[in-house]
N, C-alpha and C positions, 0 to 999 in steps of 0.2 A: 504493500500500500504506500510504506515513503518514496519509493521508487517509485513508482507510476505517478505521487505528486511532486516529485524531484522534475522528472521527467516533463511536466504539462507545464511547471512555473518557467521551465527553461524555454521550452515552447513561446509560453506567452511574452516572457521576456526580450526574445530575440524577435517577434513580432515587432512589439513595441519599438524597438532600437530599428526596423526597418523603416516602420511609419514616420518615426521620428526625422529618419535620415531624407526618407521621400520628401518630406514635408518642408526640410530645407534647403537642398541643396538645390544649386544652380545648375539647370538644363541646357540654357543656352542662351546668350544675350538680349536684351533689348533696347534697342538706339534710335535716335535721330540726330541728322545732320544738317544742317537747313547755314546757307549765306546766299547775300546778295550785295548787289555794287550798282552805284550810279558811277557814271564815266560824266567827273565835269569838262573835259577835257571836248564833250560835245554838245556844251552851252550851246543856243543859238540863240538871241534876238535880233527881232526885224520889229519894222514899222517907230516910225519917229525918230528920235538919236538921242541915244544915251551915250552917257561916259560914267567910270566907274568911279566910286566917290569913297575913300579912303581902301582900308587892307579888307579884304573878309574875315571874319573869323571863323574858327573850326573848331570843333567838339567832337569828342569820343568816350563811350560808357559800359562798362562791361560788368556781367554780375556772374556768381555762380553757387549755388550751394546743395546740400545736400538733402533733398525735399523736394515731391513736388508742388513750386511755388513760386511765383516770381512777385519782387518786394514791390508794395502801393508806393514806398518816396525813394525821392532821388538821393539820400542820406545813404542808401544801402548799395551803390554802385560806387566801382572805380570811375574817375573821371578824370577826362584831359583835356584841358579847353584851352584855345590859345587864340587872341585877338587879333593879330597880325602873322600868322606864320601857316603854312600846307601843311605843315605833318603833325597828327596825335595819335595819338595811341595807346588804349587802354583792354585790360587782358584779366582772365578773370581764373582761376582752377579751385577744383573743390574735387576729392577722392584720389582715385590712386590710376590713372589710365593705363600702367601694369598690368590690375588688376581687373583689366573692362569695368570698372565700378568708377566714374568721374564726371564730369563736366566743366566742360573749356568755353568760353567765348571773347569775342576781341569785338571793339571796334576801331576803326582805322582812317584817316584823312590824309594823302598822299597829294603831290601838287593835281595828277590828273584823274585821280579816283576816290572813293567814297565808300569804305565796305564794312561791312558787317558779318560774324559767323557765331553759330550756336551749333555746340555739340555736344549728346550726352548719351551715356550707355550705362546700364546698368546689369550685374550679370550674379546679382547674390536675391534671391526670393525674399520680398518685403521691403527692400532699400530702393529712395527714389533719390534720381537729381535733376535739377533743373538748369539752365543757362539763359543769358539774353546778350545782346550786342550792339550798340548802336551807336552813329557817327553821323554828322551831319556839316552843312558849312553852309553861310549866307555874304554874300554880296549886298551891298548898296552901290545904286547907281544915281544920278542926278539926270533928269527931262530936260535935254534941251529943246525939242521942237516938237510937241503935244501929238497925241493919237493913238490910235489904238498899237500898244505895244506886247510882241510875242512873245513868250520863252517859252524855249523846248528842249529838255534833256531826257537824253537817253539811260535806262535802267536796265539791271540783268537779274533775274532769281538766277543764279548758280548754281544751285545745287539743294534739293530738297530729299533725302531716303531714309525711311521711317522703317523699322519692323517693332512689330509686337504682338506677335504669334505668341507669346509668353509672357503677355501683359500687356501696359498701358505706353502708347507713344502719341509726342503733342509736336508739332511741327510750326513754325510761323514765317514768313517774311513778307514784311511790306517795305515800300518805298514813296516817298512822296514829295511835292514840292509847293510851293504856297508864297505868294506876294503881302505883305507890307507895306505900308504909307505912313509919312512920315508925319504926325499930327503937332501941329504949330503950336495947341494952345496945352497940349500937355506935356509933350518933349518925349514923346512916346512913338513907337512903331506902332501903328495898327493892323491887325488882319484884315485882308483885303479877301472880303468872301472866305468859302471855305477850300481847306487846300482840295490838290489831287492827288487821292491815295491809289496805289493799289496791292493787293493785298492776297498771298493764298498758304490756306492753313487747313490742316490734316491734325484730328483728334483720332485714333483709331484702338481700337483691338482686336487680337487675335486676327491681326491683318500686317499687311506689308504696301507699303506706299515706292516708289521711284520715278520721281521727275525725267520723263527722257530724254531731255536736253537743254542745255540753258535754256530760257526762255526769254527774249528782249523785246524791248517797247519805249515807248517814250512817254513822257510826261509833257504834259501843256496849259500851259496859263496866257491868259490875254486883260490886259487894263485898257482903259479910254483915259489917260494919263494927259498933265498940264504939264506946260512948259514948267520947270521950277521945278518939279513934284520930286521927292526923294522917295525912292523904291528900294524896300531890301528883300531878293529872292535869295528863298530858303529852301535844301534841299537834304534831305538823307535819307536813311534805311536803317532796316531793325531785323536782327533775327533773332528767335528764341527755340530753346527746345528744353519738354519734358519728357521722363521716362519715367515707368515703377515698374518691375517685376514682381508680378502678380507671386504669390504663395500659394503651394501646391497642396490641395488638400489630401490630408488621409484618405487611404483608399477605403469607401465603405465593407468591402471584403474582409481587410485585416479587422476591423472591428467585428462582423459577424464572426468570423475565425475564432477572435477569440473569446467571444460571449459563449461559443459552443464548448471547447475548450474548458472553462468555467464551468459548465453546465455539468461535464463531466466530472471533475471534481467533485462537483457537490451530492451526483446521484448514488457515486462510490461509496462517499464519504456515508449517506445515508442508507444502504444499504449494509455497509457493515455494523 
């Protein structure tokens, strides 16, 4: 009789240690990679005559942690802002990319590009990370001879591929650009209408996403502008990504297993 309960605890024991292990370990990763870039390098304005009126300045902001969750204030990013100069650049890491358990993102302002990257992968059951990345840069110009004026610049998604066949993956990139005026009685830029975004985002599980080629396009704004009038065109991009590896449940078998198991036990135990 101690043998035969020797015997079943070890049974059930080495169950448990299975389910246990089921239930933690990592199967296989789950990631997304998501950047995008404006090229200012392909500004265009037509209609009327501008000239540009002092330096631009540029901004770059990067976040990364381990959660899925991206922060409500600007308090919780790296940031790089420079008034006068083309290059910033701010970079963000949280886990251990050894590991496939991390998240990386940058944003970047170079004299002819503008980009942004989010990327995160997670590869341990129950652990989330998230990323975001954002850069932008504005220009002021001054109206010399009134009318309706264009601007158009060109954008690229880069790169967007998501799996999570084994969980949760969150994908983002937009790009936008947006005019300002320069208000006399307050010494303030105003937005001039609402910008032009565009924008493509992938929530998914137990799926797999891949962009199949960059994707390019352009941006465009137009004003009915005064001679005099001070314009500051503002442009940038954002990528973010989340991951979570889902947690693998116990297999309802190993628990039937071993309630019988038990069962046995106890019918022994009552019969002798």
């Amino acid at each position: 009789m101690k043998m035969f309960r020797k015997t079943i605890m070890m049974i059930l024991v080495l169950l448990l240690f299975s389910a246990v292990t089921v239930s933690a370990q990592s199967v296989g990763a789950v990631y997304s990679n998501n950047s995008v870039q404006i090229d200012w390098g392909s500004l265009s304005i037509s209609g009327g005559s501008l000239s540009t009126y002092g330096s631009y300045y540029s901004w770059s902001r990067s976040y990364a942690t381990d959660a899925w969750w991206l922060p409500p204030t600007m308090t919780s990013y790296v940031s790089d802002y420079q008034a006068a100069t083309a290059v910033t650049n701010a970079s963000s890491t949280s886990g251990t990319p050894a590991s496939f358990n991390y998240a990386l993102s940058s944003g970047a302002t170079m004299s002819l590009t503008i980009t942004a990257s989010a990327e995160a992968e997670v590869s341990v059951a129950g652990d989330a990370f998230s990323a975001e990345g954002l850069a932008q840069r504005g220009q002021t110009y001054l109206v010399g001879t009134g009318g309706t004026i264009n601007f158009s610049i060109d954008y690229s998604f880069l790169s967007q591929a998501l799996e999570a066949t084994e969980g949760y993956a969150y994908g983002y990139v937009r790009a936008w650009a947006q005019l300002r005026l320069y208000n006399w009685d307050t010494g303030t830029y105003d937005l001039i209408g609402p910008p032009v975004i565009e924008v493509s985002q992938y929530n998914i599980t137990a799926d797999d996403f891949t962009l199949a080629a960059p994707f390019n396009d352009d941006l465009s704004l137009s004003y009915d502008a005064k001679a005099g009038d001070y314009l500051l065109f503002e442009t940038g991009v954002d990528a973010r990504s989340a991951v979570q590896k889902a947690v693998v449940p116990i297999p309802g078998a190993v628990w039937l297993l071993g309630s019988g198991l038990l069962g046995l036990v106890g019918i022994r135990r009552f019969r002798n």
